[in-house]
N, C-alpha and C positions, 0 to 999 in steps of 0.2 A: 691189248694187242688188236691188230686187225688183222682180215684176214678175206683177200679178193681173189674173184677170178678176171683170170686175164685175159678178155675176149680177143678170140682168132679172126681178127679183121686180113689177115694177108690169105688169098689163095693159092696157096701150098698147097703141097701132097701133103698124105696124111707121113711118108716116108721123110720125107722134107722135115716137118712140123718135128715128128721125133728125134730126128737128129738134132738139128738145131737147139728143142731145149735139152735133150740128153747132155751134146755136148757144153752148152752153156752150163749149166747147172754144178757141173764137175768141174769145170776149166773155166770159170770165169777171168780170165787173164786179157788183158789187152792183146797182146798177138794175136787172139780169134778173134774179133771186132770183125772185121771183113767178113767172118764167116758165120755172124751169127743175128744177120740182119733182118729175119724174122721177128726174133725174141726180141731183139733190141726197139723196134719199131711200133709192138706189139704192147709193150711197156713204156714206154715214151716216144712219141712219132716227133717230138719235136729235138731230139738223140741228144744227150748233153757228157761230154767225157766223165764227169764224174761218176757216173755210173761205171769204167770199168776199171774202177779201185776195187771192187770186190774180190774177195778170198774166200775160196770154197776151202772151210774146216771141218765137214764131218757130212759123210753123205752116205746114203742105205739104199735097199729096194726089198719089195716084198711081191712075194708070189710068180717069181720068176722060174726057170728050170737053171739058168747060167745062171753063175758069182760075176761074170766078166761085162763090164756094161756097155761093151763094144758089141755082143752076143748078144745082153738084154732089148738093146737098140734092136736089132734083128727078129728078135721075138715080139719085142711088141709093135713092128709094125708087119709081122706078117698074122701074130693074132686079131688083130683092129681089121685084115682084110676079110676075115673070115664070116663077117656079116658087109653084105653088099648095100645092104639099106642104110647105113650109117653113114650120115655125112660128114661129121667131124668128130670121132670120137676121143680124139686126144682133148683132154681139159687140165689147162695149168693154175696152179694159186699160186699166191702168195701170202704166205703170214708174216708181220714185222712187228717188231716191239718197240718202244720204245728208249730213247738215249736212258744208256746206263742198266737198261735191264738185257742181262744175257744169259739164257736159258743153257744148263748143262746138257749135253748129248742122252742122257737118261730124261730128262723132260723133254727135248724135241721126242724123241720114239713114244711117249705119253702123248704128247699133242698130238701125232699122228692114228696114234688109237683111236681118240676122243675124233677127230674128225673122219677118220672111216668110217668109223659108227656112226655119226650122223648120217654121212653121205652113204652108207648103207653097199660101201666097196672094200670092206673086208679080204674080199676072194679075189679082188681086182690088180692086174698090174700096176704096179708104183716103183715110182724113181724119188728120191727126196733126199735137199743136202743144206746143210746150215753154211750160207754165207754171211761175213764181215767186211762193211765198210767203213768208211769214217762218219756218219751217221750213226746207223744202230744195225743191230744185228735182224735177220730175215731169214727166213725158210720158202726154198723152192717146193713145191710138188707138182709131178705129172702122175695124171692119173687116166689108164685105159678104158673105156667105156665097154668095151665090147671083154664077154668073159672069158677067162682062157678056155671053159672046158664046159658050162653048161649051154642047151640048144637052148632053141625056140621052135615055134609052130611049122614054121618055116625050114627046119632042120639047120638051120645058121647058128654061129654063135649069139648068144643071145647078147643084147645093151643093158646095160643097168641103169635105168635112170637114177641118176644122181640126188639123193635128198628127197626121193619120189616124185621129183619133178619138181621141185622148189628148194634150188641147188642154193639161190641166195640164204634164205631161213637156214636152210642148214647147217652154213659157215658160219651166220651169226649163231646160233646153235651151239657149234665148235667153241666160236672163241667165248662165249659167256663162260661156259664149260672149265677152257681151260683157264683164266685167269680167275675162275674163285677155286679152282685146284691146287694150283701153283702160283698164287699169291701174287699176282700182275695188277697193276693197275690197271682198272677197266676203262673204255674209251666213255669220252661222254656220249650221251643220249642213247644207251644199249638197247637195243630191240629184244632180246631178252635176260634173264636173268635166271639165274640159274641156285637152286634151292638142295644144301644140301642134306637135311632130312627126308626128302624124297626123293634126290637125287635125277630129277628132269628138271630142263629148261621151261620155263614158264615166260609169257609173253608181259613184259617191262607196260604196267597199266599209264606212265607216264613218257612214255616214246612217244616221238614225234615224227611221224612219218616224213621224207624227203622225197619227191620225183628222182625218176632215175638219173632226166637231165641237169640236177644239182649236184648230186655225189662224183668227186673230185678224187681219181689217189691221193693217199695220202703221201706217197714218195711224190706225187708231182707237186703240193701243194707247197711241201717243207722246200722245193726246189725253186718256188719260183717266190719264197718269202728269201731265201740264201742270193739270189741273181737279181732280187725285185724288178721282176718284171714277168707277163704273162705267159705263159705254155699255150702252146698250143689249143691241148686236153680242154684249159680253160674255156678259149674261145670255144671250142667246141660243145662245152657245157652250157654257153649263154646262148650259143644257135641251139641245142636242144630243149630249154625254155620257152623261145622262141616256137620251136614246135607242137612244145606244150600247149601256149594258148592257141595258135592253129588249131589244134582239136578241137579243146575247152570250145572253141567259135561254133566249128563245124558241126560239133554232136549236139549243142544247143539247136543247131538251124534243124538239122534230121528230126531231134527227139518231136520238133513239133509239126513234122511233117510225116514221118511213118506210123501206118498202121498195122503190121507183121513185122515178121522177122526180115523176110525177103527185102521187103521197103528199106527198111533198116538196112541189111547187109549193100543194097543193091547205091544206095544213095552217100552211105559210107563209102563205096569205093570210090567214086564220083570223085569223091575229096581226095583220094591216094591211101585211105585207112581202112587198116582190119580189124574186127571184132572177132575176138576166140574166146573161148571157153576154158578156165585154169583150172581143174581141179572143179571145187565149191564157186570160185571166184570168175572174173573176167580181166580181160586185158584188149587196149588199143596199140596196134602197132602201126609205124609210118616207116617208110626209107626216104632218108634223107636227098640232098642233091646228090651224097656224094657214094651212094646205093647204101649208107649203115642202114642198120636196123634200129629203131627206138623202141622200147619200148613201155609202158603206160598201165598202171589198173586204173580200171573203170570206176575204182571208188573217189579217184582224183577229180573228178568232173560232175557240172552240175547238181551239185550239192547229193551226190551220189547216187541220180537218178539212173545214170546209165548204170549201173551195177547188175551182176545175172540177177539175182533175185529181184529188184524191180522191176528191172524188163519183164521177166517171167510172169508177174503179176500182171501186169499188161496184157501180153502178147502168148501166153501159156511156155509148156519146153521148150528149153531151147532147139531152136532149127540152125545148122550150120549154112556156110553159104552155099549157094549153088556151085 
């Protein structure tokens, strides 16, 4: 199975965003089309009608005060307001199987265990419904960021970062998880693998890492092998290649011109690029012509010189930018 998040490239309200997938996710019907051109765009920008063959057969929520999900819409977007800090706290996935494999109602509410727990939102708002296309079968989730009832420093509801900040691992996480549970065929090149003697996911010593701007939906891919012809998505995957070596150029030219961190941050922007700090790790990020965001670990570049720990070797702790 796989299992994506579906970045919020449309500036919506955060009220907007929840309806739109609320109401999707339940009624996926063609008569809402008109009305659900967030989601739709959001998952495919280049819109193809086969998409609103889908049949919502079985759909739940957890951690709400309503049963009614006209009410739960209301709830979670007036708990999401309750921390001001938060720019987009609503996060959608998607999980899909593969033709021919359709998981009972009793393993979707399994699968969504297995992926709270990774994602570490347990106590968090959730919408979630098993639809059917003529493809294969898929699971929606929306999931609130902001908690319904613990604070922060701040006295605000507090955000949960997702997956502790490394929301991607944690879906690959999920779905290793759940296909050596419930017997799925796994995808090739798995980022991890999951061990059930100890029962934790262990990282796959034979994966093969991908840039971000190579990684394809896999609904988009199967769409434009069924139409033979390009997406969009695609094109847009070969400009962010494209921006890939852009970097690779740029941090080449920097790495042998800075001597601090300053130099470095300061000569990086120069180019339109930022360097942060992940956790242990590093990342480059760009915005495209058309304002996205890409983004890059630093272990992709210069035979992974720009990485935190070689820089730091260098140049001492890290110094953020000015």
């Amino acid at each position: 199975m796989i299992i994506k998040v579906i970045a919020n490239t449309i500036g919506s309200s955060v009220e907007e965003r929840v309806t739109g997938l609320s109401d999707y996710i339940h009624h996926p019907k063609q008569t809402r089309a008109h009305h659900l051109s967030e989601y739709i765009h959001q998952l495919h920008p280049g819109f193809d009608e086969d998409l609103l063959s889908e049949k919502c057969v079985y759909s739940n929520f957890r951690n709400f005060l309503d049963d009614d999900p006209h009410y739960q819409k209301i709830e979670m977007s007036q708990t999401a307001s309750l921390n001001s800090r938060v720019i987009d706290p609503i996060v959608h996935m998607v999980g899909s199987f593969k033709k021919f494999e359709v998981p009972t109602t009793e393993q979707l509410e399994q699968q969504i265990d297995i992926l709270a727990k990774h994602l570490s939102a347990e106590e968090l708002q959730m919408q979630y419904a098993m639809h059917m296309d003529t493809d294969n079968v898929h699971f929606h989730l929306i999931v609130n960021k902001v908690h319904p009832f613990k604070k922060n420093k701040h006295n605000e509801n507090k955000v949960i970062d997702l997956g502790d900040g490394w929301i991607y691992n944690a879906v690959h996480r999920a779905a290793a998880e759940i296909e050596a549970k419930q017997g799925w065929e796994p995808e090739p090149n798995p980022m991890f693998i999951y061990k059930h003697d100890t029962g934790h996911c262990e990282k796959n010593p034979d994966y093969i890492p991908q840039p971000d701007a190579e990684k394809i939906y896999s609904k988009i891919r199967d769409q434009e092998h069924r139409h033979q012809q390009k997406s969009r998505m695609s094109s847009e995957s070969e400009s962010g290649k494209d921006y890939q070596r852009y970097i690779g150029h740029c941090v080449n030219q920097v790495l042998k011109n800075a001597e601090n961190w300053q130099d470095w941050h300061k000569e990086l922007a120069q180019h339109g690029i930022l360097y942060e700090k992940k956790r242990n790790g590093s990342t480059f990020k760009i915005k495209t012509s058309e304002e996205q965001e890409l983004t890059f670990k630093a272990s992709l570049f210069c035979n992974k010189q720009a990485t935190l720990k070689n820089l730091e070797k260098k140049w001492g702790d890290f110094t953020a930018k000015d």
